[in-house]
N, C-alpha and C positions, 0 to 999 in steps of 0.2 A: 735337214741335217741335224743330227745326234749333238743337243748340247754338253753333254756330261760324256767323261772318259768310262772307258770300259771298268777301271777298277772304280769307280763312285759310282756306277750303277750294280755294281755286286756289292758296294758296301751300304749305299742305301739299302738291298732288298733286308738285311739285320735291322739297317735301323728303321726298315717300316713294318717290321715286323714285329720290333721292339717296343714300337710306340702301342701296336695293334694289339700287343700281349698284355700290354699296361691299363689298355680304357677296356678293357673284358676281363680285370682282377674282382672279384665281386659279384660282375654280371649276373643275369640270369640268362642262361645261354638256350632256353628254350623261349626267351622274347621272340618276336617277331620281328624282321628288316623292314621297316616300309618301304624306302628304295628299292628292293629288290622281294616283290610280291610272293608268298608261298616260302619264304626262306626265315628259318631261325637263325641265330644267332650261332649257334652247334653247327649246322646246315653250310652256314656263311664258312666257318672254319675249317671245315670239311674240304668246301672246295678250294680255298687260298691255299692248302697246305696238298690235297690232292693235286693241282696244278703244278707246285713244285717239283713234287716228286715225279712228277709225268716228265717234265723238263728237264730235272736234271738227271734221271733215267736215258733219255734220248743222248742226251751228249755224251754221258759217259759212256754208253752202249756203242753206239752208233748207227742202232737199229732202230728202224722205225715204229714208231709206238701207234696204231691203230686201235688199239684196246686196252684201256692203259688197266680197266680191272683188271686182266689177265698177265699183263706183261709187268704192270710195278709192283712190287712188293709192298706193300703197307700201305697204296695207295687210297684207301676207303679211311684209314684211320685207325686208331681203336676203338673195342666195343664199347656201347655204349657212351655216354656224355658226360665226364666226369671230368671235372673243369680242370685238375689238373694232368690228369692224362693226356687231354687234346694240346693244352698248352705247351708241353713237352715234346706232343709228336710236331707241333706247329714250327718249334723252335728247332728243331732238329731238321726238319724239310727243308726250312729257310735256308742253314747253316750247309745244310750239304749241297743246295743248289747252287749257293754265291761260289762256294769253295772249288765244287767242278768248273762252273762257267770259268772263273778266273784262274784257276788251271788251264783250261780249255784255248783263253785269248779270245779275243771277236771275232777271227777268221774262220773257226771250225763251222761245220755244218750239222744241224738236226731238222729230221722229219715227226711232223706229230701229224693225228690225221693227213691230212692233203696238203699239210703246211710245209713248206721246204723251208730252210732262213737258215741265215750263221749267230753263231754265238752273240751276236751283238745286237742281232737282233730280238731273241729270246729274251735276254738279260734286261735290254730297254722294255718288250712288251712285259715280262714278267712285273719289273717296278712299278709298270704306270696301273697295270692291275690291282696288284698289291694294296697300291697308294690310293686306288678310286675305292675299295673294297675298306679301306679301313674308312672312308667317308662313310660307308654305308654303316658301319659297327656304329659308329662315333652317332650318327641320326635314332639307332638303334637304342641305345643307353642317354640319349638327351645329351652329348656332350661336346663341347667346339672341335674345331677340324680347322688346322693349319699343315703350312706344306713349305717346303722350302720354297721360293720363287723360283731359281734355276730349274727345280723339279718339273714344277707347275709348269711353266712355261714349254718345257718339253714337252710334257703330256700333250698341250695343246700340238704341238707341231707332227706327236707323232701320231696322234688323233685324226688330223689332218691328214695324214699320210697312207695311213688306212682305209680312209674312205676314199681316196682317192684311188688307190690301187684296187679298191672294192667295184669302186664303178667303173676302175677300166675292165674287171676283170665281169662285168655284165651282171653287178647285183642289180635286181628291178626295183628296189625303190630307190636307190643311190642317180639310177638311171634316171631318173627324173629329175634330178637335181643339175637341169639345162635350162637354156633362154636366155641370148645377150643380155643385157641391159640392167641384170639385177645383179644386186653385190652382198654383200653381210661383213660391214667390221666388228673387229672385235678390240675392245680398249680396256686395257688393265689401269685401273687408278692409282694403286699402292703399291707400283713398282718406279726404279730410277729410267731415267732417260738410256743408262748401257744396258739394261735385261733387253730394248726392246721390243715390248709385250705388248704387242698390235698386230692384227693379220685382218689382211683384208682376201676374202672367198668371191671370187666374180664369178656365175653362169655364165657358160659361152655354148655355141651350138654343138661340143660336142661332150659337154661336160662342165665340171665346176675346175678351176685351177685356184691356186691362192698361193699369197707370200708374204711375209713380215710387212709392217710400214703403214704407216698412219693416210688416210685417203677417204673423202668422201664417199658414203654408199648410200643403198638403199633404205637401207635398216641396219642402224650400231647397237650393240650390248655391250654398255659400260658397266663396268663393279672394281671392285677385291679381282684380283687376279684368279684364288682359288675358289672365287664364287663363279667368276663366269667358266671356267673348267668344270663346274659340275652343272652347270647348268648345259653346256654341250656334250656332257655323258649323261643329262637326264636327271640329275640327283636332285635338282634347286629347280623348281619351276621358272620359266621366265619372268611373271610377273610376282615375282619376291621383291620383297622391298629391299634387298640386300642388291640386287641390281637395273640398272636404269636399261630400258630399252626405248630406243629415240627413231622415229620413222615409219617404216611398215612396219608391224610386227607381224601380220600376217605371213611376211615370206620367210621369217624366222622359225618359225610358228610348221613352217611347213620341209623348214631344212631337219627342225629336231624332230618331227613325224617321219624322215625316212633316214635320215643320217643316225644311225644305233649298229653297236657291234654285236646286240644280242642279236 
């Protein structure tokens, strides 16, 4: 379930976009992303603001975007990398996206590739993207990375959500992620007792299921709320000193080798 309402998840995508436009004043935007291999810094921009436009094109359309070179306007960017030119078209993609979606309501519907979903769907995957992408900037220029906890917490649950609907929907590595008897909590340190920010992942013989709440497992990953978020999208390796992994780590180990949205 979607913790944040439809209008704070169009108003976060500004303010993660604000934040993202602020730690890349300076930059060198032909750096390189370690998080995300073969990707500049330029590259990284390209796609956060290419994605917008691909999104808010669909809703406002109603047509389905299979090709978004050919069907969005401006979607590539402008030419060349010219720090403020990108930051303008970055800032303008964001602004037009939130503004459609939230015109739009969470009821509507848009297709992008094979993707079918309503407005409120878009709007939440859009943020969590957004918000994982500006981690990657932030590792990029050597800089901290905070998140709101309500954010973060979400991420995690819609993260959850996707893989799950990925394995039902017969991804092969997701598929392997069965066998009674193994579990993976997850435990946020630096949140209050009401976010509760725990989920426990049980294997079962036809799949993984999971749900909020503190419970013995196999294997726990405890940290910072928005360190064990990244380290379930891959950005923090597990064994960071930034967070504790208590139990097997191998089946952890083997949930982040297939659990990936790339």
């Amino acid at each position: 379930m979607a913790l944040l309402g439809h209008d704070r998840y169009c108003d976060e995508i500004i303010t993660q976009t604000d934040l993202l436009r602020e730690l890349l004043k300076g930059a060198d935007l032909s750096a390189d992303v370690p998080t995300c291999p073969g990707w500049t810094l330029a590259g990284l921009v390209r796609h956060i603001g290419g994605n917008l436009r691909t999104g808010e094109t669909a809703v406002r359309t109603g047509e389905t975007i299979d090709d978004p070179g050919k069907q969005v306007p401006g979607v590539a960017g402008p030419d060349g990398d010219d720090p403020a030119e990108l930051d303008a078209w970055l800032a303008e993609g964001a602004a037009r996206y939130a503004g459609t979606l939230r015109e739009a309501g969470p009821d509507a519907e848009a297709r992008i590739w094979t993707f079918q979903g309503s407005t409120a769907f878009w709007v939440r995957r859009g943020l969590h993207d957004l918000a994982i992408h500006r981690a990657d900037a932030a590792a990029a220029v050597g800089a901290g990375y905070t998140l709101a906890p309500e954010v973060a917490a979400d991420a995690v649950d819609e993260l959850l959500e996707l893989f799950r609907g990925q394995q039902a929907g017969g991804s092969p590595g997701l598929a392997e992620l069965r066998g009674p008897g193994r579990s993976i909590h997850l435990h946020a340190t630096d949140t209050g007792a009401e976010l509760d920010a725990e989920w426990l992942i049980e294997f079962g013989a036809d799949g993984f299921t999971w749900r909020r709440g503190h419970a013995k497992a196999t294997v726990a990953l405890r940290g910072p709320l928005t360190d064990v978020l990244r380290v379930l999208y891959r950005r923090l390796p597990a064994d960071s000193e930034r967070v504790e992994v208590l139990g097997e780590a191998a089946l952890l180990d083997f949930w982040l080798e297939r659990a990936s949205l790339g």
